[in-house]
C-alpha positions as CSV (number, residue, x, y, z in Angstrom):
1,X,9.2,16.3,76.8
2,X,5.6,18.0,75.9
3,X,4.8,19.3,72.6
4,X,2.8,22.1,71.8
5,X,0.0,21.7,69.7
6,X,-2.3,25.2,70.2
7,X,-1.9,27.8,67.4
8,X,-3.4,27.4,63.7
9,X,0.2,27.7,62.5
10,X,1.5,24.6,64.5
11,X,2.1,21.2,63.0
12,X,2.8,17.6,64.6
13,X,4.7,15.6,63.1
14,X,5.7,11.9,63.5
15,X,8.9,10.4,62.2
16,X,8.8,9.6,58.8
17,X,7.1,13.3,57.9
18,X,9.5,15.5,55.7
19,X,8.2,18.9,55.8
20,X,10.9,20.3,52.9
21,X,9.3,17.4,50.9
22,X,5.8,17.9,51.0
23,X,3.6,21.2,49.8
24,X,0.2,21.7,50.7
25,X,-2.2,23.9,48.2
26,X,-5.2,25.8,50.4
27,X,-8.6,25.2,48.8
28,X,-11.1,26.7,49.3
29,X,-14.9,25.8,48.3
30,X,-14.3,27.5,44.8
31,X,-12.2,25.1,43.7
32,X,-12.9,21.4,42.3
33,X,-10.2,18.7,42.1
34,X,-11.0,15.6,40.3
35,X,-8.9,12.4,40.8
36,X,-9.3,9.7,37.6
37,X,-8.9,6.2,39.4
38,X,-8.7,3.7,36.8
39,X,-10.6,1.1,37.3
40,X,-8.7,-2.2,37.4
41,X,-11.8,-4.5,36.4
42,X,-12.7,-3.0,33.3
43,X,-8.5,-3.3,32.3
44,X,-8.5,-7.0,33.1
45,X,-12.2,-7.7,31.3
46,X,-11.0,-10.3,28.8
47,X,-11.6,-9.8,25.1
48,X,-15.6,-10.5,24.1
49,X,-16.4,-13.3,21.7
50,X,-17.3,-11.0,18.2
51,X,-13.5,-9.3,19.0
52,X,-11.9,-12.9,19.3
53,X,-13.7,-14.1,16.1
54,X,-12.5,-10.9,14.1
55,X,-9.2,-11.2,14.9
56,X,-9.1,-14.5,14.3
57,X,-10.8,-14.2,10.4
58,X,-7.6,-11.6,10.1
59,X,-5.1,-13.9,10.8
60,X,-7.0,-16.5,8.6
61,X,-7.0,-14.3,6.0
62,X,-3.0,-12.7,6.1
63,X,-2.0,-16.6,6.4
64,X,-3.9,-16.8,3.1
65,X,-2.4,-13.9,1.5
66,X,0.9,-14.5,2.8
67,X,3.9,-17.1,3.6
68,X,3.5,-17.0,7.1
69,X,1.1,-19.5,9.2
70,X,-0.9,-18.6,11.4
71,X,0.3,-19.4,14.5
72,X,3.7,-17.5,13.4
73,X,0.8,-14.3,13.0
74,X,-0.8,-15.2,15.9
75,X,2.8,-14.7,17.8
76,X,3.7,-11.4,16.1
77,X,0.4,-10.1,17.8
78,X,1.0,-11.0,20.8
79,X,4.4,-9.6,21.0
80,X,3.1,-6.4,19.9
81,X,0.1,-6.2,22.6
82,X,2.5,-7.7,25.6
83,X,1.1,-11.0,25.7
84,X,1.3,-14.7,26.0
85,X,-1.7,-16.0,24.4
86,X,-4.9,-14.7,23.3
87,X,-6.7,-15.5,26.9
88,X,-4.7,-12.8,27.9
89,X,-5.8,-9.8,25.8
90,X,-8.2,-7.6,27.5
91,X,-10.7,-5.0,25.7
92,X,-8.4,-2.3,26.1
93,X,-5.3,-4.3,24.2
94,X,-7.9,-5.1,21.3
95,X,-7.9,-2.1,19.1
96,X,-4.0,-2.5,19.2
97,X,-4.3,-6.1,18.3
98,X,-6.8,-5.1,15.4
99,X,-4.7,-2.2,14.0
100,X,-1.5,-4.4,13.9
101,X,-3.3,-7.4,12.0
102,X,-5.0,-4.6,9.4
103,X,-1.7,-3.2,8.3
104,X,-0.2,-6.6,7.7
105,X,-2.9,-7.5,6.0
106,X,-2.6,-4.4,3.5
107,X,1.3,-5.1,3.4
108,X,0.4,-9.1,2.5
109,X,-2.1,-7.3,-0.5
110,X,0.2,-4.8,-1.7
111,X,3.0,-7.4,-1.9
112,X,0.4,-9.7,-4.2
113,X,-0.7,-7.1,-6.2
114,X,3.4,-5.8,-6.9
115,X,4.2,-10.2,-7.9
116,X,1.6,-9.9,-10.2
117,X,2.4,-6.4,-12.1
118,X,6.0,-8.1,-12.0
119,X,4.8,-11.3,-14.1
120,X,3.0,-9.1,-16.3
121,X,6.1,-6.6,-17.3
122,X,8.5,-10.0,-17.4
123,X,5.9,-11.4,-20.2
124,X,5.4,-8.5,-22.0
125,X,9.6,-8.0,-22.5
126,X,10.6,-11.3,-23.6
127,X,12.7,-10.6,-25.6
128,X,16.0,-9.2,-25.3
129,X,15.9,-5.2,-26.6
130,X,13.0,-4.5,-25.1
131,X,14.0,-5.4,-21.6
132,X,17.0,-3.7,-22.1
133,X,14.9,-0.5,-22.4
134,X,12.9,-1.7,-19.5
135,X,15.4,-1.8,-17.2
136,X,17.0,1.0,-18.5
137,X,13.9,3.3,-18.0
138,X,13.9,2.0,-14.5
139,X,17.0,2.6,-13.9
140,X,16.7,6.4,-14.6
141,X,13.0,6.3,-13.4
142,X,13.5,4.8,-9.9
143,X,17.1,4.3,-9.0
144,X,17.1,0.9,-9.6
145,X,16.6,-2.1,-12.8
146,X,15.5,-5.0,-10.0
147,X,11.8,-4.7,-10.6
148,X,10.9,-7.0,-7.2
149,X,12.7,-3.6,-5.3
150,X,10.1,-1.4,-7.0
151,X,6.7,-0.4,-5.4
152,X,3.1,-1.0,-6.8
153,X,2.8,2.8,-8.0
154,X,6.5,2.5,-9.6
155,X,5.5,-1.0,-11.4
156,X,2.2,0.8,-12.9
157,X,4.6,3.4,-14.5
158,X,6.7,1.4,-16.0
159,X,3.8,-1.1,-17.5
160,X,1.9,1.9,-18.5
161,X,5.7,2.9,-20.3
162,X,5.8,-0.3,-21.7
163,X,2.6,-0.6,-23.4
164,X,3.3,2.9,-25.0
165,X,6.5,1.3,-26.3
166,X,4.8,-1.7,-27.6
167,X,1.9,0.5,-29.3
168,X,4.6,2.8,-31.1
169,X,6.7,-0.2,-32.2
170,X,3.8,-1.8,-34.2
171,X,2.4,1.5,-35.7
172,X,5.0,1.4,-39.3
173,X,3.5,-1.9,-39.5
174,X,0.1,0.0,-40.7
175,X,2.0,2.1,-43.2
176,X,0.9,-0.1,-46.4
177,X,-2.5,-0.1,-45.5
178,X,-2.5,4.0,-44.8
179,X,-0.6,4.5,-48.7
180,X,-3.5,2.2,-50.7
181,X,-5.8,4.4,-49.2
182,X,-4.2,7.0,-49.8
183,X,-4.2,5.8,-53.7
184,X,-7.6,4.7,-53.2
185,X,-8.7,8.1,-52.4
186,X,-7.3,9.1,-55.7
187,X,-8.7,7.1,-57.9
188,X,-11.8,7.8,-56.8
189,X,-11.6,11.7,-57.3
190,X,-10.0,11.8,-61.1
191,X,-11.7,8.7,-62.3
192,X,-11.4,9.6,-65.9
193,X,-7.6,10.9,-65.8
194,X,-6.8,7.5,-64.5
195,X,-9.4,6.0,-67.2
196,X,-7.3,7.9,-70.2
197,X,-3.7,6.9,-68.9
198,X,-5.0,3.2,-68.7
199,X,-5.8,2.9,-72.1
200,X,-2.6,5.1,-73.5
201,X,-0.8,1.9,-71.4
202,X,-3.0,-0.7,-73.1
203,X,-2.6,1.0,-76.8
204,X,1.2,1.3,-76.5
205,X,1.9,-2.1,-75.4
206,X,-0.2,-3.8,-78.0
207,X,2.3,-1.5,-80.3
208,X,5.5,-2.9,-78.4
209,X,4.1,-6.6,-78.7
């Protein structure tokens, strides 16, 4: 069998080509095609020494904040980059790894910061009536009266709430002292009326006596 091979429009073709499968594009020298190899050394180039030593002062630093030690951090990260071990991070995994350990570390300082507006509201409502009110306000504030289910910002409100009750409570308490001024005031601006009706008071009680 011979096979014909003159003619620009003729192809040859061995077994395993699939004409309906394959579509040629014609080029000509107006047109550029660029093909982006990656390049599988610079994928595989292991983690340098300054990213190792960051990453490790974060997870120093969220064991710290936190409950968690480190090598239970240290497995989170790697779980979340696709590895086994820290060996096997490569450049290209680290911003991953560094972005992961940063929010954790905000979550650990939020979570501090809410404990200790938490202590503060409990100490400030000791007794009875006035955490009534507090969890009441809450309650119709934020949907709920358990303040550990309540975020930093929602805490803030309802200390800031708390201290306005505190400083409106203890105002009457100032009352007295606001009316002696006020009589103060008076004496001092009809000294001689008062003079008179002092001695009237003395003269009629040496009468009475």
């Amino acid at each position: 069998m011979s096979v014909n091979s003159t003619g620009e429009q003729n192809r040859i073709a061995g077994q395993d080509f699939h004409e309906n499968s394959v579509q040629i594009d014609h080029f000509d020298g107006r047109h550029t095609v660029n093909i982006a190899i990656p390049s599988e050394k610079e994928e595989k180039r292991p983690l340098v020494k300054a990213q190792r030593k960051e990453l490790n002062a974060l997870v120093a630093a969220i064991a710290e904040a936190g409950n968690d030690e480190a090598f239970i951090i240290w497995q989170k990260v790697h779980a979340e980059v696709g590895v086994t071990c820290i060996d096997d991070m490569t450049v290209n995994q680290y911003r991953t790894a560094l972005s992961f350990l940063q929010a954790m570390l905000d979550r650990c300082k939020e979570k501090d910061a809410s404990k200790a507006l938490v202590s503060l509201l409990l100490r400030n409502s000791e007794d009875t009536d006035t955490r009534q009110k507090l969890i009441r306000y809450c309650h119709i504030n934020f949907g709920t009266g358990r303040l550990n289910d309540l975020t930093r910002n929602q805490l803030q409100l309802a200390l800031s709430w708390l201290d306005q009750q505190s400083q409106e409570t203890s105002q009457p308490s100032h009352a007295p002292t606001s009316e002696w001024s006020s009589i103060t005031e008076l004496l001092r601006a009809h000294p001689k009326e008062f003079s008179f009706i002092f001695a009237m008071g003395l003269i009629a009680g040496a009468f009475i006596f």
